[in-house]
C-alpha positions as CSV (number, residue, x, y, z in Angstrom):
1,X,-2.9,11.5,13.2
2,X,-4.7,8.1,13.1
3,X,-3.1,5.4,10.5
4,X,-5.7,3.1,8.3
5,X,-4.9,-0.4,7.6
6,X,-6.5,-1.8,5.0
7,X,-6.1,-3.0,1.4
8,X,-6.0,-0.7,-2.0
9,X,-8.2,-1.1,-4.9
10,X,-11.0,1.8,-3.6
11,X,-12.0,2.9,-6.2
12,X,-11.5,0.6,-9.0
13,X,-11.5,-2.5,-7.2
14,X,-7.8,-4.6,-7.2
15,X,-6.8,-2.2,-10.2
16,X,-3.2,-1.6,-9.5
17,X,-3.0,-5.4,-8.3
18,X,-4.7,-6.7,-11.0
19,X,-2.3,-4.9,-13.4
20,X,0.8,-6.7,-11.7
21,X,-0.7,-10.2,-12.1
22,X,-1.8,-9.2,-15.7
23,X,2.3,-8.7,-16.1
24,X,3.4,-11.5,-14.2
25,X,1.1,-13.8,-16.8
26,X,2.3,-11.8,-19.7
27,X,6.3,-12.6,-19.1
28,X,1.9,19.5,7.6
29,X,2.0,21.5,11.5
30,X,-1.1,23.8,12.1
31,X,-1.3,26.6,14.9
32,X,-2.7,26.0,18.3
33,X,-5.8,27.0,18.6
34,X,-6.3,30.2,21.2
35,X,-6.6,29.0,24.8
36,X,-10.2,31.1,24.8
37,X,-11.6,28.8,21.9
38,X,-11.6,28.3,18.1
39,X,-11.0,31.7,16.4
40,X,-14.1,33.0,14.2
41,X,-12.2,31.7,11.3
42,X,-11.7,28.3,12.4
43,X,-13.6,25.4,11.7
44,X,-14.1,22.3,13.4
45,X,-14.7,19.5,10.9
46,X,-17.0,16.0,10.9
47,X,-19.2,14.0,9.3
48,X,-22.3,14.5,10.1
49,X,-24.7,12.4,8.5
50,X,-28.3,12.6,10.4
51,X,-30.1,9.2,10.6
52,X,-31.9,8.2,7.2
53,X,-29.8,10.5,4.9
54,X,-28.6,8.9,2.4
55,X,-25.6,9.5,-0.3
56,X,-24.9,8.0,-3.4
57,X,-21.5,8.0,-4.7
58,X,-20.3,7.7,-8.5
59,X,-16.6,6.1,-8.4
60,X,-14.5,5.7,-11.6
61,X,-10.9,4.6,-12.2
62,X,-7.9,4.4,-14.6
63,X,-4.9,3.1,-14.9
64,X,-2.4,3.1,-17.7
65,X,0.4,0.6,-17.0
66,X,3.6,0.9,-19.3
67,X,6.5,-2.4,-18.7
68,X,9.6,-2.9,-19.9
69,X,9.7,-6.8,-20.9
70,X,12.8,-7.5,-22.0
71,X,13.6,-4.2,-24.3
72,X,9.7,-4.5,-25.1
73,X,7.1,-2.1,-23.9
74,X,4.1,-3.7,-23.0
75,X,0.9,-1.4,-22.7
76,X,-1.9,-2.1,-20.4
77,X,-5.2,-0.4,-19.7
78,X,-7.4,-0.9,-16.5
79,X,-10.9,0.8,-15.9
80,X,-13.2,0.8,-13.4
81,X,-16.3,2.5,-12.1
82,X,-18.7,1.8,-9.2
83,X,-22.1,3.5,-7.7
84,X,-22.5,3.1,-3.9
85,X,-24.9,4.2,-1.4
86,X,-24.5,5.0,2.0
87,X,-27.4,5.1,4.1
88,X,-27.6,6.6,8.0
89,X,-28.8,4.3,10.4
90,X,-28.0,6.7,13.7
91,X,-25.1,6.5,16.2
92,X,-23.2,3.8,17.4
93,X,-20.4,4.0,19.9
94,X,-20.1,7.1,19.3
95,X,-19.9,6.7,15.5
96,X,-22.2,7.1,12.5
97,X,-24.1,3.3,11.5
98,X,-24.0,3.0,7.8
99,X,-26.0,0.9,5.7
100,X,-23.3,0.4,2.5
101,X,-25.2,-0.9,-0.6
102,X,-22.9,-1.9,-3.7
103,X,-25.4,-0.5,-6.6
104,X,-23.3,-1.5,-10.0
105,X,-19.4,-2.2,-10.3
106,X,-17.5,-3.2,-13.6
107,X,-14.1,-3.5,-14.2
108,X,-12.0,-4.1,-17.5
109,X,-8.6,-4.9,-18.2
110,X,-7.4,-4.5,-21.6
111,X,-3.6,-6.0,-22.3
112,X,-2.1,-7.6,-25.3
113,X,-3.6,-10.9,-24.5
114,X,-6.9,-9.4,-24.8
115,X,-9.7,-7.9,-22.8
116,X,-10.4,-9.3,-19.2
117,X,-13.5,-8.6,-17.5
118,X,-14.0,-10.0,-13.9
119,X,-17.3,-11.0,-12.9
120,X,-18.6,-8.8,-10.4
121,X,-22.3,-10.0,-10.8
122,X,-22.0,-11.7,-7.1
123,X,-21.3,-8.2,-5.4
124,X,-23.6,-6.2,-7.3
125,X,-26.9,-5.6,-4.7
126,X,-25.3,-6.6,-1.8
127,X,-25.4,-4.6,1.2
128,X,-23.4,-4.4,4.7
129,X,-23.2,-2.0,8.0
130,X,-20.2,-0.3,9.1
131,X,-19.4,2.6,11.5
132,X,-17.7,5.6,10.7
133,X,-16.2,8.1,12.9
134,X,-17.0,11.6,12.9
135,X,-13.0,12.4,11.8
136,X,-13.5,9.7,9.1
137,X,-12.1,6.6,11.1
138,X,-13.9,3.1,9.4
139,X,-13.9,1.8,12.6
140,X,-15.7,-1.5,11.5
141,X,-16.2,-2.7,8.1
142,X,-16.4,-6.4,9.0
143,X,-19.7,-7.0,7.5
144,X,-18.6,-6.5,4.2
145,X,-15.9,-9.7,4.8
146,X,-18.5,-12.0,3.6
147,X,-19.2,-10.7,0.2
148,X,-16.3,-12.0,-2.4
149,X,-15.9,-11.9,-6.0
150,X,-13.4,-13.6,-8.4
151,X,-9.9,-11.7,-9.5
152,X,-7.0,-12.8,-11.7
153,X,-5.8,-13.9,-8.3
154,X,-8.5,-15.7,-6.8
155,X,-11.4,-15.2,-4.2
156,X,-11.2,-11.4,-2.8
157,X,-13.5,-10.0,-0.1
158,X,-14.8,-6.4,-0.7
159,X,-13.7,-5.3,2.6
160,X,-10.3,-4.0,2.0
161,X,-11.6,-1.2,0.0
162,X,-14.1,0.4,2.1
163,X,-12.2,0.5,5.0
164,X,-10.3,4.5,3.6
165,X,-13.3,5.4,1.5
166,X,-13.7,8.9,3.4
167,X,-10.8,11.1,3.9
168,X,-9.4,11.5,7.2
169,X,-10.5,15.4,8.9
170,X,-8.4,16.8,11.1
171,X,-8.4,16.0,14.7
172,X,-8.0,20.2,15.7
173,X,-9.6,23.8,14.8
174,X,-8.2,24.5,11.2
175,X,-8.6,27.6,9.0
176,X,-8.0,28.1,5.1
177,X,-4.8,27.9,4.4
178,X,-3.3,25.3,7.4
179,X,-2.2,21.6,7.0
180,X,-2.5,18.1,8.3
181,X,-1.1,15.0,7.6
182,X,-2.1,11.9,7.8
183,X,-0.5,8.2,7.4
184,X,-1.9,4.7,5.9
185,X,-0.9,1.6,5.9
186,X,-2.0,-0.4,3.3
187,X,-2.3,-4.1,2.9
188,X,-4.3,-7.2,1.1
189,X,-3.5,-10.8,0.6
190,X,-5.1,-11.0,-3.0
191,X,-5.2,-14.9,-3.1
192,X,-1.5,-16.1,-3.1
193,X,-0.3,-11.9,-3.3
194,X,0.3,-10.1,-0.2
195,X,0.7,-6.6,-0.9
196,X,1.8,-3.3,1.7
197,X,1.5,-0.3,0.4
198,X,2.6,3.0,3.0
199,X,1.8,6.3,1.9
200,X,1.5,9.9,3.6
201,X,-0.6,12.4,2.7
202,X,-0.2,16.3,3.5
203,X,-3.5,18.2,3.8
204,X,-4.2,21.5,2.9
205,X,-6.9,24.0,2.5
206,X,-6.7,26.2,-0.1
207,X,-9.6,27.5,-1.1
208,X,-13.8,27.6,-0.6
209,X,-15.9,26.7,-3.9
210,X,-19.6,26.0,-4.8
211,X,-19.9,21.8,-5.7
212,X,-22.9,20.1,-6.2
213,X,-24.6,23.0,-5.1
214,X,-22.9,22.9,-1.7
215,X,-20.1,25.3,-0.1
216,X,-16.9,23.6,0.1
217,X,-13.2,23.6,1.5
218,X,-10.7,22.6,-1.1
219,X,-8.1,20.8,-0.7
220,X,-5.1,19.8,-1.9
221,X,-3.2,16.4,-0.6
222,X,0.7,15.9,-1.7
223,X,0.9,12.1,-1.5
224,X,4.1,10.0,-1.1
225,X,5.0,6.3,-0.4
226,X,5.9,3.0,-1.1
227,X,5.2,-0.1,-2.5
228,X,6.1,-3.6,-1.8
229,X,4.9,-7.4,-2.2
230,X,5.2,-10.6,-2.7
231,X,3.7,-14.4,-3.7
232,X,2.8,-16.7,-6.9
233,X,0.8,-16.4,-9.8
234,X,1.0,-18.7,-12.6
235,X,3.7,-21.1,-11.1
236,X,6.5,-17.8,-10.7
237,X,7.3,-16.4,-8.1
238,X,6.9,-12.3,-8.0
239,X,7.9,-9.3,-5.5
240,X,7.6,-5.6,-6.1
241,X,9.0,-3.3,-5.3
242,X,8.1,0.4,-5.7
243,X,7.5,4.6,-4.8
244,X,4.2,6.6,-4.7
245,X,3.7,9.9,-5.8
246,X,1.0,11.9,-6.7
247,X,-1.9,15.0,-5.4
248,X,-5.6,14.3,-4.6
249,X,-7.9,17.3,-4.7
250,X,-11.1,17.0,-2.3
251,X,-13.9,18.8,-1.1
252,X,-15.5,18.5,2.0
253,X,-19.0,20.1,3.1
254,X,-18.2,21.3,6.5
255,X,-21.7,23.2,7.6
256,X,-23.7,19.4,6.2
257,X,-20.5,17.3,7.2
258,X,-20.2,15.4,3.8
259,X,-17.7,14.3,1.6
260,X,-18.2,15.8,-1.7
261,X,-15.7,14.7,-4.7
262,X,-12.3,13.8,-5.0
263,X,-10.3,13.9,-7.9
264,X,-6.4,11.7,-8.0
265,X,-3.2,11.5,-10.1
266,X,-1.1,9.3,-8.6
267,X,2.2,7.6,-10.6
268,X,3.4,4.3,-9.2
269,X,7.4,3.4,-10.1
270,X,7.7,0.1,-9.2
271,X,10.2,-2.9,-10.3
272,X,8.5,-6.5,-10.6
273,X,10.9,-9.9,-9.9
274,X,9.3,-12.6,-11.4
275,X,11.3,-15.8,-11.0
276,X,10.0,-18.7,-13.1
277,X,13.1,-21.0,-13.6
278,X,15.0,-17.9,-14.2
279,X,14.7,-14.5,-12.8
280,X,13.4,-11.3,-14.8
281,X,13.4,-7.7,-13.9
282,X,10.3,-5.7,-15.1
283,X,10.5,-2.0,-14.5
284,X,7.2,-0.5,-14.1
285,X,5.2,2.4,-14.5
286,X,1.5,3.2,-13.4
287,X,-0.2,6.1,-14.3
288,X,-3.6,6.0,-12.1
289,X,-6.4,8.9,-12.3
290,X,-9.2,8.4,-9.9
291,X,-12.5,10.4,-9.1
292,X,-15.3,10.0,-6.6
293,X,-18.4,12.4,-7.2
294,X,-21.3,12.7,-4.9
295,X,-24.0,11.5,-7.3
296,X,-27.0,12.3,-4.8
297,X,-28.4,13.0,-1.8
């Protein structure tokens, strides 16, 4: 299956990374189809948006970081949320032309130093194309390289996290209760923090259920991965270090080809180095919960 390259942060933008620099200042094989064609029972998935549609997505996200400073825990909270709109603007090579308009976006991160809460105001109404495959590819996103906000870290562009907003389909007939994996590669250079993050996701549908008034598959993705990085913030020098595990449950539409909600748990182990004169070790844990929810249509 295809891999994505791309930064994290989608939704919730730079929430895990945010949390780290927040830290850093503190111290599955599916049957062949039959050679005849699909059987009755298998489904060919893709997007389908027709041109003018347009879907309006409601993204929120959590994170509760726990780190071990020295023999002391310190707590931090991260939340985000964000509305976006996708709107069809037809085919292009082959793919779907979306008009991507950023409708309201917060984000707050609550520590022991205080609250934080990035201005976002320059992002907020802006609007950019990109094309989308009909397996789910972002095959271009590079109009949305131009709009930036400010982070704990420095000038970010909002590009990194549209570019694995819809889950990847599967590239083959597939019936309720088969598998397919897919592989990422994630990465973002977050002002002077480059960060990779690798992850695999198993795919399976379990189920059919009624959501948002639409029949959908269910399913259920086993996630697993790692997490690594490196740069400055604050005059020290950091570098993580780190596993990924967790489940997503999503729907997908397949008779309108849409992308219907997706809810996440994921748990990030990781160990921050941050070397300022001398070196400390700061085992950490992330507890992220994420949703996206087709808000209209």
């Amino acid at each position: 299956m295809k891999a994505k390259t791309q930064s994290p942060g989608k939704p919730g933008r730079g929430v895990v990374l945010a949390a780290v620099l927040v830290m850093a200042a503190y111290a599955g094989t599916s049957p062949a189809p039959r050679a005849s064609g699909p059987a009755p029972d298998d489904l060919v998935l893709e997007y389908k948006m027709p041109a003018e549609q347009v879907l309006r997505y409601l993204l929120k996200d959590e994170v509760k970081e726990s780190t071990d400073r020295m023999g002391e825990t310190v707590e931090t909270v991260l939340t985000a949320s964000e509305t976006d709109t996708f709107r069809a603007k037809g085919r292009k090579n082959g793919g779907l032309l979306l008009e991507v308009t950023i409708e309201d976006s917060t984000l707050v991160i609550s520590s022991p130093r205080g609250e934080n809460r990035p201005d976002l105001k320059p992002i907020i109404g802006k609007s950019f194309d990109m094309v989308l495959s009909p397996l789910g590819v972002e095959v271009d996103v590079s109009g949305a390289e131009a709009i930036t906000f400010t982070s704990l870290s420095g000038p970010r562009s909002v590009a990194p996290g549209y570019k694995v907003f819809f889950p990847d389909l599967p590239d083959k007939p597939i019936r309720v209760g088969q598998s397919w994996t897919t592989n990422s590669v994630v990465e973002e250079q977050a002002g002077t923090i480059a960060v990779r993050t690798e992850i695999q996701r198993i795919n399976t549908i379990d189920g059919v259920e009624t959501v948002e008034g639409l029949e959908c598959l269910r399913i259920t993705a086993k996630l697993a991965g790692r997490f690594s990085g490196s740069g400055n913030a604050q005059g020290a020098d950091i570098k993580l270090d780190g596993k990924i595990t967790g489940t997503d449950v999503w729907h997908f539409a397949p008779t309108e080809g849409i992308y219907v909600r997706s809810n996440s748990e994921v748990l990030n182990e990781m160990t921050t180095t941050v070397i300022r004169g001398q070196t400390m070790t700061l085992p950490t844990t992330q507890k992220q919960t994420k949703t996206v929810k087709l808000a209209g249509r």
